[in-house]
C-alpha positions as CSV (number, residue, x, y, z in Angstrom):
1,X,55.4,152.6,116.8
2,X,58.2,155.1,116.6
3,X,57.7,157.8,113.4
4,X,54.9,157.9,111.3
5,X,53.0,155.3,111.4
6,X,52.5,152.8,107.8
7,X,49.3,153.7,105.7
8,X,46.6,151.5,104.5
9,X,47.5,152.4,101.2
10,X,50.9,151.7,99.4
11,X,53.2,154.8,98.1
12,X,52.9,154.9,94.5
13,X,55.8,154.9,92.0
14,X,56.3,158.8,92.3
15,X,56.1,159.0,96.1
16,X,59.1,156.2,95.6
17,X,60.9,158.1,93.2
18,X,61.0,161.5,95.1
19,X,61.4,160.1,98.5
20,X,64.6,158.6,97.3
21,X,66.7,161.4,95.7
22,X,65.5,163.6,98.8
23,X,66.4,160.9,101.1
24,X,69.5,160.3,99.6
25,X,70.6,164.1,99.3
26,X,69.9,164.3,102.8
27,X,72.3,161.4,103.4
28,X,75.1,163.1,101.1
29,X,75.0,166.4,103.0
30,X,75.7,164.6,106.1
31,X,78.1,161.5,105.2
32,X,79.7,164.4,102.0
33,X,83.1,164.6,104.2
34,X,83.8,160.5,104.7
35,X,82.8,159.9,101.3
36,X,85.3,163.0,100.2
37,X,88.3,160.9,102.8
38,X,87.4,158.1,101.1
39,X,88.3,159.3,97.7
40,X,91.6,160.9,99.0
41,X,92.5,157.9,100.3
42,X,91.8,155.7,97.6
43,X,93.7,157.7,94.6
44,X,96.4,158.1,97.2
45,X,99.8,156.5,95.4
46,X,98.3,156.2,92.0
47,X,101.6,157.5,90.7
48,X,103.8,155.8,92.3
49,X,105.3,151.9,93.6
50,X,103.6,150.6,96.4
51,X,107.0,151.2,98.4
52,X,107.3,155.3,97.3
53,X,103.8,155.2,98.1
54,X,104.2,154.1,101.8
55,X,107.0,156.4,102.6
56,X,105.6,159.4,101.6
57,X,101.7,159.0,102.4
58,X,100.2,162.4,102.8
59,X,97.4,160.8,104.5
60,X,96.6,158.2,107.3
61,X,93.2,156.6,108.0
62,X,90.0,159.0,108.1
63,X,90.2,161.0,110.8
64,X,93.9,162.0,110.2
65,X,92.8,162.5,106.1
66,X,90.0,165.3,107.8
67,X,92.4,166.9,109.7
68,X,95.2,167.1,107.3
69,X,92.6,168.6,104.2
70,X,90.9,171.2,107.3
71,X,94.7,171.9,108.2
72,X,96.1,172.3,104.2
73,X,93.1,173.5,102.4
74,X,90.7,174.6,105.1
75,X,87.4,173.1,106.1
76,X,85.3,173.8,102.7
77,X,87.7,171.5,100.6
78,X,85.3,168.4,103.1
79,X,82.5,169.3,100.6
80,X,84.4,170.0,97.5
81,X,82.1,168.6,94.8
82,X,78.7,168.7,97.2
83,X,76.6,170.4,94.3
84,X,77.7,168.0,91.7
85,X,76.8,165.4,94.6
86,X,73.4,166.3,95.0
87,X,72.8,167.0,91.5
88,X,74.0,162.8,91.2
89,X,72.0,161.7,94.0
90,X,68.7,163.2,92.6
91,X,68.9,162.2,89.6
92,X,70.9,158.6,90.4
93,X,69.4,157.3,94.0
94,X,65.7,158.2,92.5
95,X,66.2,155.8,89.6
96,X,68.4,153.0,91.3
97,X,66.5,153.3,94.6
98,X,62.9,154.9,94.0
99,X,61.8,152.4,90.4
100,X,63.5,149.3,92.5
101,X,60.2,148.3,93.8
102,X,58.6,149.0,90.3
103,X,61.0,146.7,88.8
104,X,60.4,144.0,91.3
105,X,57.0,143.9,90.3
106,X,57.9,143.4,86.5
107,X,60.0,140.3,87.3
108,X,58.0,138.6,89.5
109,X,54.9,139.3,87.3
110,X,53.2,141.3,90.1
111,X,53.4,138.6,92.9
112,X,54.0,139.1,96.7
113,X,56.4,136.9,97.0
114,X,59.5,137.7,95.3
115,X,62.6,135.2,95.3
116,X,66.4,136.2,95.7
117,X,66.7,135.9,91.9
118,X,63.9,138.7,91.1
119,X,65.2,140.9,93.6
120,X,68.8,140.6,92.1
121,X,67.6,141.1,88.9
122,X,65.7,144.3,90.0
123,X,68.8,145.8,91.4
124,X,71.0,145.2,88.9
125,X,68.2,146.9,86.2
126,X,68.1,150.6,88.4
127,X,71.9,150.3,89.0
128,X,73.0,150.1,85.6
129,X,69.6,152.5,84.5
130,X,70.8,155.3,87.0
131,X,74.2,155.3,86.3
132,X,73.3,155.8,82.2
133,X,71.6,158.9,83.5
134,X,73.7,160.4,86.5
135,X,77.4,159.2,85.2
136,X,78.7,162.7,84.3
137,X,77.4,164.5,87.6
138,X,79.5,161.5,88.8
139,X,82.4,162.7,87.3
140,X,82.5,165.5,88.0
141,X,81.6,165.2,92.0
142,X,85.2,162.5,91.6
143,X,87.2,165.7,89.8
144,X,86.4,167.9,92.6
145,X,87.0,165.7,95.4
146,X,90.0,164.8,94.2
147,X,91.7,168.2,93.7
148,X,93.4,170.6,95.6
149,X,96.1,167.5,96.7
150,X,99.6,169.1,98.2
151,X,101.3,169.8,95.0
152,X,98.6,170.5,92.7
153,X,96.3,173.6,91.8
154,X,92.4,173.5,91.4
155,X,91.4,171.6,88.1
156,X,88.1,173.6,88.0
157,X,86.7,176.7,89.1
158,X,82.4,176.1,90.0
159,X,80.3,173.1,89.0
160,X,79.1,174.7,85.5
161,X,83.2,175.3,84.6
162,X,83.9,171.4,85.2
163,X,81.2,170.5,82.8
164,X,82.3,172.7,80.3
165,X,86.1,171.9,80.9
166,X,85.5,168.2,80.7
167,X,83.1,168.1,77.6
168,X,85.3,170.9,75.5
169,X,89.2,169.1,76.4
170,X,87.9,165.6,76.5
171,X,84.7,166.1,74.7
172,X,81.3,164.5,75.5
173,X,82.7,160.9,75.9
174,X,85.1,162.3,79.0
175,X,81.9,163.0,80.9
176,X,80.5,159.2,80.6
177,X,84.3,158.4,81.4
178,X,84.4,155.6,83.7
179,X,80.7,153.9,82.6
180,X,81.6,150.4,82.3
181,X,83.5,150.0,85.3
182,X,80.6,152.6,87.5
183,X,78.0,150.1,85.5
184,X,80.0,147.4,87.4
185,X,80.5,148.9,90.5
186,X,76.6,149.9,91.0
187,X,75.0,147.0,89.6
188,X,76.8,145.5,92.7
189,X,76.1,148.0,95.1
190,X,72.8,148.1,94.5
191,X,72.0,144.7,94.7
192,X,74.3,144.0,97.5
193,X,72.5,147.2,98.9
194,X,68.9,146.8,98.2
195,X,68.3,143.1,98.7
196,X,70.3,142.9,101.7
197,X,68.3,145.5,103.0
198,X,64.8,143.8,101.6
199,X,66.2,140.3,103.1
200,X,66.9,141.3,106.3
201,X,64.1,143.4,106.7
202,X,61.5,140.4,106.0
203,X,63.5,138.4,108.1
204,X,62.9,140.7,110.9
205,X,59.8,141.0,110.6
206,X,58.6,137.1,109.6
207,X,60.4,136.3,113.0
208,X,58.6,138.7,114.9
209,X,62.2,140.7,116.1
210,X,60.8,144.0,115.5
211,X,57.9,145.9,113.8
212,X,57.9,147.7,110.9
213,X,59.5,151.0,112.4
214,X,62.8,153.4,113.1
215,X,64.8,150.3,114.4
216,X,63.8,148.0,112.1
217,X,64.8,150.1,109.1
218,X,68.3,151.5,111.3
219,X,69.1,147.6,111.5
220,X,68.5,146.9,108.1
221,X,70.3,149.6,106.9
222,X,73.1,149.6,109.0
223,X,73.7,145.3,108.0
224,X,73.4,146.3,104.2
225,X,76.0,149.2,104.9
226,X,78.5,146.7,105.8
227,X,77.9,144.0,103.2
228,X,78.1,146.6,100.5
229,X,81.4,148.1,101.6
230,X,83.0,144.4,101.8
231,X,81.9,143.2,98.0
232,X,81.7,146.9,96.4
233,X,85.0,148.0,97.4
234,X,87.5,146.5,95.0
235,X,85.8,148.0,92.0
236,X,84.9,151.5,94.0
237,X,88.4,151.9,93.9
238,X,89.2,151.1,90.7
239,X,86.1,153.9,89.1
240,X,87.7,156.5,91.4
241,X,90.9,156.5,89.9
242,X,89.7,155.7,86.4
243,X,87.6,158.7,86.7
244,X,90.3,160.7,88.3
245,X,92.8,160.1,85.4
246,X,94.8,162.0,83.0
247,X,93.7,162.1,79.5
248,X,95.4,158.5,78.3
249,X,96.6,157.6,81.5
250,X,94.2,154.3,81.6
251,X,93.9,152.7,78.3
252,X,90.1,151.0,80.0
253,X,89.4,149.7,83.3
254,X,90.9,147.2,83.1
255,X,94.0,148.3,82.6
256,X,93.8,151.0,85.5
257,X,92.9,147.4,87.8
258,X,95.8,145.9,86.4
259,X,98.8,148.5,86.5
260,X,97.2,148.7,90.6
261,X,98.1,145.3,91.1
262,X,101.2,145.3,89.7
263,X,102.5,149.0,90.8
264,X,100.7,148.3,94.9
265,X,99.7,145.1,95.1
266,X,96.1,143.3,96.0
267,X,95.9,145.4,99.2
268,X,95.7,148.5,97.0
269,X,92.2,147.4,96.0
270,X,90.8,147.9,99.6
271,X,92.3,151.5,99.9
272,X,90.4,153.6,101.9
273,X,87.8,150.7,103.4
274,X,87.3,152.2,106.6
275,X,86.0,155.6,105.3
276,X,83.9,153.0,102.7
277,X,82.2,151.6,105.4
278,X,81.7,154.6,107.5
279,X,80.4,156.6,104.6
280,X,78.5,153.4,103.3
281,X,77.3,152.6,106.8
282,X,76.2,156.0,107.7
283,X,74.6,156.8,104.6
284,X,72.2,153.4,104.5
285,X,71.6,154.5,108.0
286,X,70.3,158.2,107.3
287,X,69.2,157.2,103.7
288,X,66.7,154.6,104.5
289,X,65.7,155.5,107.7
290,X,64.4,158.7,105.8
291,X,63.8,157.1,102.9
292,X,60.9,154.9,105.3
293,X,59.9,158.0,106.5
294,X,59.3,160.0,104.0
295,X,57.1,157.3,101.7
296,X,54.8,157.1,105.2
297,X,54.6,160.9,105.0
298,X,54.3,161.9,101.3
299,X,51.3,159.0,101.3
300,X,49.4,160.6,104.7
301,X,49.7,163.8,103.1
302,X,48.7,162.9,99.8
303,X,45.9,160.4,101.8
304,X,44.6,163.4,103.5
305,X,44.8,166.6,100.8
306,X,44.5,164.5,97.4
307,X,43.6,161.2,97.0
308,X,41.6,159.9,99.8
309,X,39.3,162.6,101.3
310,X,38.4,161.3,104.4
311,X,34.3,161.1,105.1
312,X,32.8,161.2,108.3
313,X,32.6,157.7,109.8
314,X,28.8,156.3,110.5
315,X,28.1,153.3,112.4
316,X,26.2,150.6,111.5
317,X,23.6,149.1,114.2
318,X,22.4,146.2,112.9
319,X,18.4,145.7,112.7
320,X,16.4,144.7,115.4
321,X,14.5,140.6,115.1
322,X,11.4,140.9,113.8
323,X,9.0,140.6,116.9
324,X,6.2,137.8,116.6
325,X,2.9,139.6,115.6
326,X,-0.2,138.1,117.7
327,X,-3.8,138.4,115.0
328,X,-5.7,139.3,118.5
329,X,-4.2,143.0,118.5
330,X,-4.9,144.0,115.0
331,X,-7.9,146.6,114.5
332,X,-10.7,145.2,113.8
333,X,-11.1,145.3,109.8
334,X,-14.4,147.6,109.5
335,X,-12.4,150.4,111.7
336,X,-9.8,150.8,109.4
337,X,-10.5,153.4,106.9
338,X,-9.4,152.5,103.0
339,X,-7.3,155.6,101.6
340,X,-10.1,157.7,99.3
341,X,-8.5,156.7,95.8
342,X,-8.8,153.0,96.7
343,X,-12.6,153.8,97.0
344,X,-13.3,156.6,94.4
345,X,-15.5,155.4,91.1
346,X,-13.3,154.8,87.5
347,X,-14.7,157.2,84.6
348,X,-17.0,154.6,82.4
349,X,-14.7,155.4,79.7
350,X,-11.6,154.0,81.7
351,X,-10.9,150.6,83.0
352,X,-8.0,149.0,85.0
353,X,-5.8,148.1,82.5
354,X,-6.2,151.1,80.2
């Protein structure tokens, strides 16, 4: 068994819940540069034809998009929106990943055995919950990965002036900007994400491939990293520069999708893929490896200190047979002595059943 090893009992909604956003802003710190590429990448040409677009790209795949924003703007603008990032992922992965299992539970009525259909359900329930809660640290984590392009000054000073920037020019409504399509976008995600990580993870373990450990769970992760990035992709893109926009740049969504297509074509929709499924890949990898981890730990802990104290364990010998008793080596009855209230005289004014 590699890590900590499963408890007897299983972690309880709470353990879920803060396991997730921990594991998940664990995750960010580490993927926050590929998941910043990926955003250059895909608002890269918004304002232009697809053919002004490919003759003056600023920047080329992921590594070449690091190197050019450590060259031009130093190597701080890789985490440019990281506190708005974690502030997201502790309020978001904790709903969409920690109350999945909770969920479950309600649509399958409590049963073990939970079909594709429940599972779907599930995820779609904490995607679209979390993204209600976490959409305007969302927004602003897009703003401030997005800025600082060649050309352009800094939108926004700190994390607390974004907020109050977006809500006082665009008012309240410009920091749920982008719902629908981010309702979309992680509705997929986190079913592709979830179940495909619950499916092959049974699989796994039905067939007997692995044990319920680190390799298991990298496996798992690494497979749902991959499927996620391929169906997720096309409407990633599409939030980003939605979210991204000018005030009345995008009538909706939709019409952001549809001026793509027509201004760079269907290939525009898969912008920045690579650094998707790096970033995706990546963080499923680190996410739910520690994720794992960190439900066995909270619950041994909690095991330990809280809920279960542990006892010191007795063992049980079972009785000895009764042996056979022979009538020859009893005492003989007149040398047994009766015990002295068996013999002593009742008071005349008591009787036995007084």
């Amino acid at each position: 068994m590699v890590g900590f090893k499963a408890t007897d009992v299983p972690p309880t909604a709470t353990v879920k819940f803060l396991g997730a956003g921990t594991a998940a802003c664990i995750a960010d710190l580490i993927t926050f540069p590929l998941d910043t590429a990926k955003v250059r990448l895909q608002i890269q040409g918004e304002r232009q034809g697809a053919v002004r677009a490919a003759a003056s790209l600023q920047y080329r795949g992921v590594l070449g998009t690091i190197l050019t924003m450590v060259r031009t703007e130093g190597p701080r603008s890789l985490y440019n929106g990281l506190v708005a990032g974690l502030q997201r992922q502790m309020s978001f992965a904790s709903v969409r990943i920690g109350l999945y299992d909770s969920v479950k539970q309600f649509y399958t009525k409590g049963s073990e055995h939970a079909g594709i259909g429940s599972r779907l359900l599930a995820g779609g329930t904490t995607g679209a919950l979390a993204v209600a809660v976490a959409q305007p640290t969302d927004v602003v984590k897009v703003r401030f990965q997005a800025q600082a392009r060649a050309g352009g000054g800094q939108r926004y000073q700190s994390t607390v002036d974004a907020y109050k920037t977006i809500a006082r020019e665009e008012g309240f409504r410009g920091l749920w900007k982008g719902t629908s399509p981010n309702i979309a976008r992680n509705a997929i995600v986190n079913c592709t994400e979830l179940v495909t990580y619950d499916l092959i993870k049974d699989a796994l373990l039905k067939a007997n491939l692995m044990t319920d450990d680190l390799p298991c769970h990298f496996t798992s992760a690494f497979g749902a990293g991959f499927c996620t990035t391929i169906i997720a992709s096309p409407v990633d893109v599409v939030k980003t520069r939605y979210m991204n926009s000018a005030l009345g740049q995008y009538s909706s969504a939709g019409h952001c999708a549809l001026t793509m297509l027509q201004k760079e074509g269907p290939r525009a929709f898969y912008k920045g893929f690579m650094p998707s499924f790096l970033r995706l890949g990546s963080w499923n990898v680190v996410m739910f490896v520690t994720y794992e981890q960190l439900k066995r730990a909270l619950m041994a802990a909690c095991t330990s200190l809280f809920l279960l104290p542990s006892f010191p364990s007795r063992t049980v010998h079972p009785s000895p047979l009764p042996l056979p008793i022979s009538t020859t080596s009893l005492p003989s009855p007149h040398l047994i002595s009766p015990p002295p209230y068996l013999i002593a005289p009742l008071p005349e004014s008591q009787s036995w059943w007084s």
